[in-house]
Residue, then its C-alpha position, 0 to 999 in steps of 0.5 A: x677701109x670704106x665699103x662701097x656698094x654698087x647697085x646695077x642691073x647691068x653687070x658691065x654699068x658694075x664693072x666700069x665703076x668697080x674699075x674706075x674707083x679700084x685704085x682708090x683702094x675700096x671694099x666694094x660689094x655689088x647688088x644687081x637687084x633691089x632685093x639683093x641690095x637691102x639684103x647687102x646692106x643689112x649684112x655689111x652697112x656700107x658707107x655709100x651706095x652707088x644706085x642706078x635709077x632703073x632696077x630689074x625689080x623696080x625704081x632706083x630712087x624708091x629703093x633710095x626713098x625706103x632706105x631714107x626713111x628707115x629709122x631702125x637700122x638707121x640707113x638714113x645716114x648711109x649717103x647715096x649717089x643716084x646714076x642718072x641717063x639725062x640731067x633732065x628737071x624731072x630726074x634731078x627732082x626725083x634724085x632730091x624728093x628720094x632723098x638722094x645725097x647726090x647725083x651724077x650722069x652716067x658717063x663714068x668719068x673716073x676723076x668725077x666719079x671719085x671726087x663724088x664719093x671722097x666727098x660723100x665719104x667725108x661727109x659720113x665721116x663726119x656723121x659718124x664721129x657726131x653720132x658716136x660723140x652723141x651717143x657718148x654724151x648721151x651715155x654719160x648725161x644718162x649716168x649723171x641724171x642717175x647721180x644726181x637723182x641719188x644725190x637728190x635723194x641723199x640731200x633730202x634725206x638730211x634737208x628734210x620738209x618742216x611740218x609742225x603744229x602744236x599749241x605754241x608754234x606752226x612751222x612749214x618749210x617749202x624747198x624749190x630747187x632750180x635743178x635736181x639738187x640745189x644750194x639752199x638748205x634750212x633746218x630746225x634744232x629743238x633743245x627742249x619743249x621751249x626752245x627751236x633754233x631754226x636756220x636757213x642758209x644760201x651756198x654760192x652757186x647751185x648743182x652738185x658742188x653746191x648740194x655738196x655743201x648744203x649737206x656738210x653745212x646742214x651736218x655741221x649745224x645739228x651737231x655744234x647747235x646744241x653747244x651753243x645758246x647764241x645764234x652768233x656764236x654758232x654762226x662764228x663757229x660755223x664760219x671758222x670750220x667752213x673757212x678751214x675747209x676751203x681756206x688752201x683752195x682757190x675757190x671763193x666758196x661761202x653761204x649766206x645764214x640766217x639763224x633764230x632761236x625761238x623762245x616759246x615761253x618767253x615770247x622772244x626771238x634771238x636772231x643773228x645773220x650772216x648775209x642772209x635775205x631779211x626775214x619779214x615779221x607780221x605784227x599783229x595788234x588788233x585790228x593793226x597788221x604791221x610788216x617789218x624787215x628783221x634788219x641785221x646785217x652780218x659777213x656771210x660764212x667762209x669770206x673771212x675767218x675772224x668774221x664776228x657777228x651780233x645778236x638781236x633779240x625780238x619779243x613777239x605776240x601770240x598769233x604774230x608771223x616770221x616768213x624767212x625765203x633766200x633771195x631766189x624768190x626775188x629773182x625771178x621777177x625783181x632781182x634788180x628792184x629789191x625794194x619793190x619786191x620787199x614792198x609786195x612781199x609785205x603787203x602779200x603776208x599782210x593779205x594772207x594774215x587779213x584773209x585767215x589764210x593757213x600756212x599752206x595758203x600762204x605759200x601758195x599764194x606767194x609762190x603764185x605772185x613771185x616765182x615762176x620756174x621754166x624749164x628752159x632756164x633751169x641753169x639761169x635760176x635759182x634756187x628758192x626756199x622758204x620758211x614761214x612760222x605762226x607764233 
């Protein structure tokens, strides 16, 4: 049952209104003073004051203009109907700068009186379902930002940053997830002082569903790499089993790979993809700096299950560069003009290899001509990462 507190210095102005409302079935409390007034509200928290405007103790309508303020025990919320003597300009302004929710003469018409506070009744009403549904969602976003700071904890645990450097090879990894967690993931498989598989890969979509696949992909790759010595004999084995997984569901899953297994006594390059960006590779002869797609297309892992794929083989020079990045890093800027971005990119890994930047240089300076992440769009990014080799 709604309480209704009443507020009167007149105890006979309190018993009209008690009688006037007493058949729609109320809890009514009443306060003759200021003083009594918080102290009731504080004790039972009504639904609605009825407020004369003159007190014993003070004004009505500054009693109305503390309990608006008040944001610890959240009276703001409490509706407040104001009795005025006179619609005059000056009162009803009062009523409005107090932060009165409504107001009405004292006439104690009952019909009018009651069809006031029904309706400042459903209005609270309402206010409280919106604060209870906020406090839920607030509640439950609090736990699902726990979730996915664990999340984003397991997945880094297994999508690890790439830090090499030795004689033969330097490899630095840089991962940017839109939100915590994300969809894209990259890994290294050493099968001995001389071979490194390297793969990266882009699963549809971003988020925990996304995440989730990014770890199992990631745990797949370290375990079938070392029984394969052709990237697209892992792809095609990655594809069947990730094809079985979803193959009786209705979701349209897949990932985008890329998979290289570099040779350091060779000097070559074996690579095959599977619907992955090309990867940008810096030949350097001299004084000549070349830039070029590794071109190789490829069905992406899950769409179909006897998918095949090819490989091709490149030789490279000491000193050369192999830039690898998801498609997340067009995005933001030229997601609709591919070719003018694969342009810049080039032309950006050509400047960093003239300037003798090192590979963090190089991110960098990437990241500063192609990415930009806001805030506010989080959920309209995507992720974006990248690799980048000095062989």
């Amino acid at each position: 049952m709604d309480k209704i507190l009443i507020v009167d210095g007149n105890e006979r102005n309190i018993d009209l209104i008690s009688r006037s409302i007493f058949t729609a079935k109320y809890d009514i409390y009443t306060a003759t003073t200021g003083k009594i007034a918080f102290a009731k509200i504080n004790a039972i928290n009504p639904d609605l004051i009825i407020m004369d405007t003159d007190l014993p103790d003070g004004s009505g309508f500054d009693i109305c203009k503390k309990l608006k303020l008040n944001n610890e025990n959240e009276t703001k919320y409490i509706p407040v109907l104001m009795l005025i003597t006179a619609e005059t300009t000056n009162t009803v302004l009062r009523c409005f700068y107090a932060g009165a929710d409504d107001y009405m003469i004292k006439l104690f018409n009952s019909t009018v009186l009651l069809s006031k506070i029904k309706s400042l009744l459903r209005v609270k009403h309402l206010s409280d379902q919106i604060k209870t549904q906020y406090s839920e969602l607030k509640e439950k976003n609090e736990l699902l930002s726990f979730q996915l700071k664990m999340a984003r904890q397991v997945q880094r645990s297994i999508i690890k940053k790439i830090d090499i450097k030795n004689e033969k090879i330097n490899i630095l990894s840089k991962y940017l997830p839109a939100l915590e967690i994300g969809g894209d993931f990259y890994s290294i498989y050493e099968f001995d002082r001389k071979r490194i598989g390297i793969i990266m890969g882009d699963v549809s979509g971003h988020g925990i569903s996304a995440a989730l696949l990014t770890t199992m992909l990631s745990m797949m790759f370290n375990t079938f790499a070392p029984q394969y010595i052709k990237p697209s004999d892992l792809l095609k084995k990655l594809n069947i089993q990730f094809h079985n997984i979803f193959e009786n569901t209705a979701n349209n899953m897949y990932a985008c790979m890329f998979y290289a297994i570099i040779d350091l006594d060779s000097f070559n390059i074996t690579y095959s993809n599977a619907g992955q960006s090309f990867p940008v590779y810096i030949n350097i002869k001299g004084d000549e700096i070349t830039a070029s797609e590794l071109e190789l297309g490829g069905m992406p892992i899950g769409l179909i299950k006897d998918a095949e794929y090819e490989n091709k083989v490149l030789e490279y020079n000491v000193g050369d560069f192999l830039f690898m990045h998801t498609d997340g890093l067009s995005d933001f800027f030229y997601k609709e003009k591919p070719e003018e971005f694969i342009t810049k990119l080039k032309n950006n890994l050509i400047s960093c290899v003239k300037n003798g930047f090192t590979l963090d240089e190089s991110i960098d300076n990437i990241l500063n001509e192609f990415y930009y992440y806001d805030e506010n769009k989080k959920f309209e990014n995507d992720d974006v990462s990248m690799i980048i080799c000095k062989l």
